[in-house]
C-alpha positions as CSV (number, residue, x, y, z in Angstrom):
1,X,0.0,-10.1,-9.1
2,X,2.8,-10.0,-11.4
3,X,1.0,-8.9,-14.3
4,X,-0.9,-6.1,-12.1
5,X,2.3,-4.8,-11.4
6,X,4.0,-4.7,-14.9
7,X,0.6,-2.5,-15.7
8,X,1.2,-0.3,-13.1
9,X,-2.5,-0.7,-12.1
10,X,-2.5,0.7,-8.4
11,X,-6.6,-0.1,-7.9
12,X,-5.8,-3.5,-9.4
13,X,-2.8,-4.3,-7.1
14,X,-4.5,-2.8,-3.7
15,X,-8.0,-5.4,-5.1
16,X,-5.9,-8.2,-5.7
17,X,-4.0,-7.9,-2.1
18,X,-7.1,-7.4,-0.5
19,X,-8.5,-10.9,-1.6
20,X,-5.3,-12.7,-0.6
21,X,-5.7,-10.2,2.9
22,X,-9.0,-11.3,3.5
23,X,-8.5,-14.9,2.1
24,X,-5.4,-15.3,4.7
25,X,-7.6,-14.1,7.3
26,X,-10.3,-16.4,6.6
27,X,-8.3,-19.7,6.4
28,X,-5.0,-19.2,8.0
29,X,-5.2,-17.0,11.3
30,X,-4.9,-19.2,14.1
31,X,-3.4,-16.8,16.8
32,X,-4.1,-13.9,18.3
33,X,-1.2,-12.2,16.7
34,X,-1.7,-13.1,13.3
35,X,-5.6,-12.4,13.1
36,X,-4.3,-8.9,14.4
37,X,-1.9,-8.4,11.5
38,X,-4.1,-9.3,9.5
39,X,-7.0,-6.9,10.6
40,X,-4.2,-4.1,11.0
41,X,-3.7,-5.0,7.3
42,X,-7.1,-5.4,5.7
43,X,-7.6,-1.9,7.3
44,X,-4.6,-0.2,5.9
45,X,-5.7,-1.5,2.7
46,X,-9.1,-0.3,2.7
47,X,-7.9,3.2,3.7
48,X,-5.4,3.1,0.6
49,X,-8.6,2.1,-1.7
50,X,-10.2,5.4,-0.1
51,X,-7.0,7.4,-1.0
52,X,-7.3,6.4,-4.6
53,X,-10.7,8.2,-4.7
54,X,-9.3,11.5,-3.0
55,X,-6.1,11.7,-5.4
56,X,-7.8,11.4,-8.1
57,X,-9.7,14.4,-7.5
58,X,-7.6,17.7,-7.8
59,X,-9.7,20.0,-5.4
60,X,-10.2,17.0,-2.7
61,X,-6.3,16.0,-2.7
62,X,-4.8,19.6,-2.5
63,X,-6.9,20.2,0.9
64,X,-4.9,16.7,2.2
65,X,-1.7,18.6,0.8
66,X,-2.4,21.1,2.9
67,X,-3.2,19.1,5.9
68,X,0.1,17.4,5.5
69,X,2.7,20.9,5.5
70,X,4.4,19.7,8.0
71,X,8.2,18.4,7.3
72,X,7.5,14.9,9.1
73,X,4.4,14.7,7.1
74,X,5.6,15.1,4.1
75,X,8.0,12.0,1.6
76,X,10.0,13.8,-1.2
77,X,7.9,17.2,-0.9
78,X,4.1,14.9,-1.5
79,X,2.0,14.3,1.4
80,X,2.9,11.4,3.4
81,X,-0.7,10.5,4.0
82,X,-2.7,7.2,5.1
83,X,-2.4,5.7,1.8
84,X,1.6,6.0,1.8
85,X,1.8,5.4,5.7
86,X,-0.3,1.9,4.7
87,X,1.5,0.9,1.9
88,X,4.7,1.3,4.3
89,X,3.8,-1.0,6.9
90,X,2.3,-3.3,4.3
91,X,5.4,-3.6,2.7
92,X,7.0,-4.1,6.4
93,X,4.5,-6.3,7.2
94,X,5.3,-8.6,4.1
95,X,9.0,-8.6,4.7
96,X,8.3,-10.0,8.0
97,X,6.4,-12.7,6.4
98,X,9.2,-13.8,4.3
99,X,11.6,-14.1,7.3
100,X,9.3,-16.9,9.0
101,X,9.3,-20.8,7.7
102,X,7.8,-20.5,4.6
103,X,8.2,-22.9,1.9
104,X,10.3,-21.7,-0.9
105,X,6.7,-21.4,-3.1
106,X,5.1,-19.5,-0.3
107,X,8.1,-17.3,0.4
108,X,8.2,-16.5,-3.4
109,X,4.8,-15.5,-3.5
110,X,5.2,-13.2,-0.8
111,X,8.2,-11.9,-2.5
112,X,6.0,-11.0,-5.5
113,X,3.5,-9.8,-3.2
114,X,6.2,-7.3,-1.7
115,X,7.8,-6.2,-5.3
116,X,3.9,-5.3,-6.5
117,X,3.1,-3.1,-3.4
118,X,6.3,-1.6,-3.9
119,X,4.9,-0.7,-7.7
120,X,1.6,0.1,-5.6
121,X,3.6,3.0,-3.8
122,X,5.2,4.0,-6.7
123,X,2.4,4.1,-8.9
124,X,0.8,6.2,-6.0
125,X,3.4,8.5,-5.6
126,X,3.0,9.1,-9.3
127,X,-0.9,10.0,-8.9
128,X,0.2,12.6,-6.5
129,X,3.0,14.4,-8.4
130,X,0.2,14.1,-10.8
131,X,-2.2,15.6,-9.0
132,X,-0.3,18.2,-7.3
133,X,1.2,19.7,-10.2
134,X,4.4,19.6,-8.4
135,X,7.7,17.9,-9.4
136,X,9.4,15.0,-7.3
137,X,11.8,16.7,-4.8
138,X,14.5,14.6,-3.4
């Protein structure tokens, strides 16, 4: 995970936390409430892999730029779309998970976890300014 993020390697990051997603679900959910966090987060994920594909094509991404004009829809002047709503509450989400009883091992994992989707977001925000032609505005 750590290596994923010094690459800056967005696709690799969002693959890599959808095996530990989908692993967590498999072997640790044993409430209600965690099996739904963990759906809710598999399927934020998967809609962040399906971003990747859209900015990465000019003509597809600048008709979600335009769908996204509104201020409230919009992070430092780029679209605040599913991807970057995802990656949010995924970030959220894993901040949560560090403030339960975790062993220190656990809890650092989910701190690298945290740092790399952090990179993820970045790394995404990048691909749009990219995309859009359009510099950063704060």
């Amino acid at each position: 995970m750590r290596e994923a993020a010094r690459l800056r390697d967005v696709g690799l990051l969002i693959s890599i936390e959808l095996a530990i997603v989908r692993g967590d679900l498999l072997r640790y959910a044993n409430s209600k409430g965690m099996r739904a966090s963990l759906r809710a987060a598999l399927e934020e994920l998967l809609a962040v892999e399906v971003h990747l594909g859209y900015v990465a094509d000019k003509a597809r991404y600048a008709i979600i730029d335009r769908a996204h004009s509104l201020k409230q829809k919009r992070v430092n002047g780029f679209p605040k779309d599913d991807a970057r709503t995802a990656l949010a509450s995924h970030i959220g989400r894993l901040g949560n998970m560090d403030k339960s009883r975790l062993e220190e091992e656990e809890k650092d994992l989910v701190d690298a976890r945290r740092a790399a989707m952090k990179v993820a977001e970045e790394c995404y925000t990048a691909l749009q300014e990219q995309m859009l032609g359009k510099q950063q505005q704060a």
